[in-house]
N, C-alpha and C positions, 0 to 999 in steps of 0.2 A: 383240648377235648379228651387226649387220652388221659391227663391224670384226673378230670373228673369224671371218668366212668369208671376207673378206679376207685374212687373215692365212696361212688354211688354204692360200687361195689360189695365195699370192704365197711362201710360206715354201718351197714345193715347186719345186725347178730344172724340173723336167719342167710345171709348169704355169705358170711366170710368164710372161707374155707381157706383149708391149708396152699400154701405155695406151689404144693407139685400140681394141683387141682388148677391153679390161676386165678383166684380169687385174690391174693397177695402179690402185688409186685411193688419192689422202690423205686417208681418215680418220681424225678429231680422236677421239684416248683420252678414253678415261672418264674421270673427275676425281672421283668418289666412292668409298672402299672402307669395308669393312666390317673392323673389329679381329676380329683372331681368323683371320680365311679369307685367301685367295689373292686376287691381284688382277696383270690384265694391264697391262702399259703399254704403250701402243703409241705407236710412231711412224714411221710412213713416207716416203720419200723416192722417187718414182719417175720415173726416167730417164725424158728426151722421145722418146729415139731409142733404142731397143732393138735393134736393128739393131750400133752402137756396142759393142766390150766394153769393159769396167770391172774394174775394182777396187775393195772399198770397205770400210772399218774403221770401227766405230762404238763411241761412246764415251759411257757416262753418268754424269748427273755428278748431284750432290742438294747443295740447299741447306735443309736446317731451320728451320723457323718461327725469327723473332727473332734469326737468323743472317745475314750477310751474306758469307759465302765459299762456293763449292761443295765439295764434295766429287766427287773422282773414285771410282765406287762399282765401274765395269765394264767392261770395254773385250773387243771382239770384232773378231777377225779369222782369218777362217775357216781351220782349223775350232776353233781352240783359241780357250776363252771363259772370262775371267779377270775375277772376283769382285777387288775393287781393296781392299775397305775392311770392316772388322773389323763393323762395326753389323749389314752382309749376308753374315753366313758362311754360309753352307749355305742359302739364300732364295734367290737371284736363277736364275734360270734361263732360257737364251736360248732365244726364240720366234720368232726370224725367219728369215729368208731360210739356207738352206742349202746355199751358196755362197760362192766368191768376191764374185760382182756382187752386194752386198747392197742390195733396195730395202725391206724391213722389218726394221726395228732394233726390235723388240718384245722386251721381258722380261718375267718372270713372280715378283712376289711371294709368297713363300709366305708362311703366316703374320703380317700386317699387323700394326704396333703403333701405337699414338698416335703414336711419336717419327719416324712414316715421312711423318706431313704434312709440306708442304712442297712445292717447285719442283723438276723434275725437267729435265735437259736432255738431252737426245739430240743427238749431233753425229755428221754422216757425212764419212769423208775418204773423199771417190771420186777416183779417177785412171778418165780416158778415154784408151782407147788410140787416138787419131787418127792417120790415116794419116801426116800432116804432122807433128804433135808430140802430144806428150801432154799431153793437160789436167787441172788440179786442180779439183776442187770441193768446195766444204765447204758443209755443211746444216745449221743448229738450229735445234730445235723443242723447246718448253717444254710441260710441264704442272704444272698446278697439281694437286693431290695433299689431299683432306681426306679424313682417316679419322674416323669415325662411329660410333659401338656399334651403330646397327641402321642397316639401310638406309631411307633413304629412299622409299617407293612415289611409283611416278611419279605425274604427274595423269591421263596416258591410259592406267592401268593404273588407277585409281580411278574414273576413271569407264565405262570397259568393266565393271566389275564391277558398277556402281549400274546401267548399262543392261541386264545381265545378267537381274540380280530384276526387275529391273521388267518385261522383257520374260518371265519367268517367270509373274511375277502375272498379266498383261495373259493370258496361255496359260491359265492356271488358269482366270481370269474368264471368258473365252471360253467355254472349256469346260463352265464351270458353265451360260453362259444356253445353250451347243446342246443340252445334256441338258434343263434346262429347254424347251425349245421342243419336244423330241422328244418328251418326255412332254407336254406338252400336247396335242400332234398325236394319241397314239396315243390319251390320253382321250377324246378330241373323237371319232374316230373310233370308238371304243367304244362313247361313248355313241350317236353314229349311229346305230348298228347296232344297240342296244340299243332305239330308238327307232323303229325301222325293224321289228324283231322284234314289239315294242308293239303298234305298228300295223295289221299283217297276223293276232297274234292276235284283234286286235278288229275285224276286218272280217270273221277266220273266223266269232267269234260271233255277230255280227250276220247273217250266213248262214244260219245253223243256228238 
């Protein structure tokens, strides 16, 4: 959740704003998918000085398990976004920055298969337009990539659910001794009264 509201973010020209602002942060991609569904990759790169314009083209690349070469799978540069490689026809779709100055290089897999584990790269060519010269900068960042038949539940998602019931019971239980105490209360108080009634009959009779 948190890197896609980042994503939401920072993918919007009218909302990126610079780093000290919090419109930029580099948050690390998921690394678990599920075969069958969609899965985000993300990867971020955010300029120190926002201030600076830029250029910037991004490019990814996959290497499959027990494979040792990458694959160039996609290459973006705004606004045309070019699928590289026959494995991801019709799958990949860009989720980042919509702009020239790209600071998220995110893609979106449709449909996951087994054969999509594996190392993922993301490279950024930024050019900064400095007054004096222009600079280059290049950026990778890797993900590791396992696909899974089911997902994984996290551990603080298992145990919010154990604290759930239990905190359920614990309500129930409660519940049970305040009823209990209430009825005990209102018997006691019955019988009082009942004894109280007792009483003042047998004082009338003794009267009379």
């Amino acid at each position: 959740l948190l890197l896609a509201s980042v994503l939401l973010i920072s993918a919007s020209p009218a909302l990126s704003t610079s780093p000290c602002h919090g419109g930029c942060a580099e948050v690390d991609s998921m690394t678990e998918a599920v075969a069958g569904q969609g899965f985000l990759l993300g990867c971020i790169s955010c300029k120190k000085r926002e201030e600076v314009p830029a250029r910037t083209t991004v490019d990814w690349h996959f290497k499959p398990l027990q494979e040792d070469k990458f694959r160039h799978i996609f290459h973006y540069n705004h606004p045309t976004a070019d699928i590289l490689h026959e494995d991801f026809a019709e799958r990949l779709r860009w989720q980042g920055t919509l702009n020239t100055d790209v600071q998220v290089g995110a893609v979106y897999i449709h449909n996951v298969t087994f054969n999509d584990s594996g190392t993922y790269r993301c490279t950024f060519h930024r050019t900064l337009f400095l007054p004096v010269a222009d600079m280059w900068v290049v950026v990778e960042k890797e993900v590791e990539l396992t696909v899974v038949s089911a997902a994984n539940r996290e551990l603080v998602s298992v145990v919010s659910e154990i604290l759930m019931y239990v905190l359920i019971v614990v309500l129930q239980l409660w519940l049970i001794v305040v009823l209990v105490y209430c009825y005990r209360k209102i018997w006691d108080e019955h019988e009082a009264r009942e004894e109280k009634k007792a009483q003042k009959a047998q004082e009338a009779s003794v009267v009379f």
